[in-house]
C-alpha positions as CSV (number, residue, x, y, z in Angstrom):
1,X,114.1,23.3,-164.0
2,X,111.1,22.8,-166.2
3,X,111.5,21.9,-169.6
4,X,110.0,24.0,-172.4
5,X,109.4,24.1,-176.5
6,X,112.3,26.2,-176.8
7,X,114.8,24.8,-175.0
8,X,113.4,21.5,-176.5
9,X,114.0,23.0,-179.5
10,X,117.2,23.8,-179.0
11,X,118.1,20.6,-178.2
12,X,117.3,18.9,-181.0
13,X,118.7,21.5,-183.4
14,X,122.1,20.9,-181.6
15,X,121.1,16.9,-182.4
16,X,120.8,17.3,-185.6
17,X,123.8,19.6,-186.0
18,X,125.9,16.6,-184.3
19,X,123.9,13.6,-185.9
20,X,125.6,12.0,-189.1
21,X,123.3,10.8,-191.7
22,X,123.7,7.5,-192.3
23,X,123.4,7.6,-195.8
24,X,125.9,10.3,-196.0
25,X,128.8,9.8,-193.7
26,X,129.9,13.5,-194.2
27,X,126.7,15.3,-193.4
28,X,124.8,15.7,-190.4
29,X,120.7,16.3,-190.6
30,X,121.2,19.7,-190.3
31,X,123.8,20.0,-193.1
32,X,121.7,17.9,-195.6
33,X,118.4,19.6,-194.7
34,X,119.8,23.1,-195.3
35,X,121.7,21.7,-198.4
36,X,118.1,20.8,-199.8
37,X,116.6,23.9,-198.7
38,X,119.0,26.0,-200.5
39,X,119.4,24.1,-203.8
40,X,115.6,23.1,-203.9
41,X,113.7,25.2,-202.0
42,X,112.0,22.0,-200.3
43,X,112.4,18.6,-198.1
44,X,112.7,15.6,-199.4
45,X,110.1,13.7,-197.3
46,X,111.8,10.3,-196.1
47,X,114.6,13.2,-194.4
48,X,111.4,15.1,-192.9
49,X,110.2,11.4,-191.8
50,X,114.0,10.3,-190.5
51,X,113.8,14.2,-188.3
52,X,110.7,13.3,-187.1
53,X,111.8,9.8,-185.8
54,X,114.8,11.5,-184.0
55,X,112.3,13.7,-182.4
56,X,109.8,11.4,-181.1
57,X,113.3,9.2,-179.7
58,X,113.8,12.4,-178.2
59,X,110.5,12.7,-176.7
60,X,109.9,9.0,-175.7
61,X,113.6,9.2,-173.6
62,X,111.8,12.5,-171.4
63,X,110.9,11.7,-167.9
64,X,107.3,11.7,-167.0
65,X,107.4,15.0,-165.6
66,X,109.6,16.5,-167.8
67,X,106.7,15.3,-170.8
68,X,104.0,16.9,-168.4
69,X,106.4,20.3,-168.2
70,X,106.7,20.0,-172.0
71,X,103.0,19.8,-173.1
72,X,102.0,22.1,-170.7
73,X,103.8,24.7,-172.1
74,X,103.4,23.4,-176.4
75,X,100.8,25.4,-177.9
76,X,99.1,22.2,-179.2
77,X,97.5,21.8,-175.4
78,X,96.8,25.2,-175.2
79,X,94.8,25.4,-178.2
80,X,93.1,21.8,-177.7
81,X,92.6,20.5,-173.7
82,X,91.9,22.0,-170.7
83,X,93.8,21.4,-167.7
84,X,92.1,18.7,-166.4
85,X,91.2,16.7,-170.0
86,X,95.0,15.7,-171.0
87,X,95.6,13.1,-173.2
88,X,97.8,9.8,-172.7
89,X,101.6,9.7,-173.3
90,X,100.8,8.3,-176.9
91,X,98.7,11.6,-178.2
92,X,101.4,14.0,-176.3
93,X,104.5,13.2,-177.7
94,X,102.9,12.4,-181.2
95,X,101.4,16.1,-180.8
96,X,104.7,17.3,-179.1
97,X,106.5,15.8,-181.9
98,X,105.0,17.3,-185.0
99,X,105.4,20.5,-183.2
100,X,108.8,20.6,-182.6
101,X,109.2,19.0,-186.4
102,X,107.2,22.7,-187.1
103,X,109.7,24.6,-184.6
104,X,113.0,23.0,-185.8
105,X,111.9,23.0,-189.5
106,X,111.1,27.2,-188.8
107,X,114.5,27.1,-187.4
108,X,116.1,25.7,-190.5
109,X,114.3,28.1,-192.5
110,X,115.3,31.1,-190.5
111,X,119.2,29.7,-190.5
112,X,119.6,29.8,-194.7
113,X,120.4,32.7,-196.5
114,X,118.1,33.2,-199.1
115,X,117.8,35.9,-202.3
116,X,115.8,38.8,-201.2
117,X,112.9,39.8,-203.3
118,X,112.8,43.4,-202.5
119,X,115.4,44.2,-204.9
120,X,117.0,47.3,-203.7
121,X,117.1,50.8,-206.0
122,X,120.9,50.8,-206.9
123,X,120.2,47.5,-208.5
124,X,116.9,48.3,-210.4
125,X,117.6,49.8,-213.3
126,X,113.9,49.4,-215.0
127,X,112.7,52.6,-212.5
128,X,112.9,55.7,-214.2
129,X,111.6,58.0,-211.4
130,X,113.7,59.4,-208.7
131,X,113.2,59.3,-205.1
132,X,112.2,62.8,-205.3
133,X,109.3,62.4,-207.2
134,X,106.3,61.6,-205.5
135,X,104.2,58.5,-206.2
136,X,101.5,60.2,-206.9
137,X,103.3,61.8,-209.9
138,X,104.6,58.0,-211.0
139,X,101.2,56.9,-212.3
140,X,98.6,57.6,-214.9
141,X,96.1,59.9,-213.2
142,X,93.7,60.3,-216.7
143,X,91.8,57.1,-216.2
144,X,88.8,59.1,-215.7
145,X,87.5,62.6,-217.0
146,X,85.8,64.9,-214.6
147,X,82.4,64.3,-216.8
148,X,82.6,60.8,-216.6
149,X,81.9,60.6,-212.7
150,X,78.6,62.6,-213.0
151,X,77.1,60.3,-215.5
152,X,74.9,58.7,-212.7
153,X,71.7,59.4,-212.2
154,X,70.2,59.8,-209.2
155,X,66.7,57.9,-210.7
156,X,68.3,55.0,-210.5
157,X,68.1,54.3,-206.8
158,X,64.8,54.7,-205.3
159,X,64.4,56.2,-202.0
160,X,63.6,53.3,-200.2
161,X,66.9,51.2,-200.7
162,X,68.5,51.4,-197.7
163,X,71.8,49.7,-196.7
């Protein structure tokens, strides 16, 4: 069964679940780098750089055709080689690498609970129209006075402009 970026993916977001830091006895990858996220919004960089040494382990322990499975299907030789221009095993997996970095870094985003910035009515109590108002009724609609929009005078463009 052919390999792809998803189930590659997968894989190494169930490594890093399991993988202990070796800093931090107590805390995997996963654990730490959703820690950070949560607390500071960010990655530290050496943990990004210690993820993205896993993954390229990962990737150099792939069988040959299992690598060729792999690329084909990574967006990274869509977007930049034809099917008969591939690169050598040293451009793939450093490619395939930072791409799955991207995936399982998405991933790690999408798993952590994070405030929501629509804040919903019940809890905003700086609006002071209902929901049966209409929008239209909410803002300041006296900007401009009838008489100010005929102000223009039609000298001013000469016939000739043209768009």
């Amino acid at each position: 069964m052919a390999i792809t970026i998803s189930k590659a993916t997968n894989e190494i977001v169930s490594l890093l679940k399991k993988q202990v830091h070796p800093n931090d006895k107590k805390k995997t990858y996963w654990s730490l780098m959703s820690e950070q996220l949560t607390e500071e919004g960010t990655w530290d960089s050496n943990l990004i750089n210690q993820i993205k040494e896993i993954i390229i382990e990962w990737v150099n322990k792939l069988k040959k055709s299992d690598l060729m499975d792999l690329w084909e299907d990574s967006e990274t030789a869509a977007e930049n080689y034809s099917g008969n221009n591939e690169p050598d095993n040293g451009v793939m997996v450093e490619e395939l690498s930072e791409e799955l970095l991207d995936l399982t870094l998405n991933r790690i985003e999408d798993s952590v609970p994070r405030e929501e910035y629509y804040i919903p009515e019940a809890k905003n109590p700086d609006k002071n129209f209902s929901d049966d108002d209409d929008f239209a009724d909410a803002i300041d609609d006296d900007i401009f006075e009838d008489d100010d929009l005929d102000d223009f005078e039609d000298n001013y463009f000469d016939d000739d402009d043209r768009y």
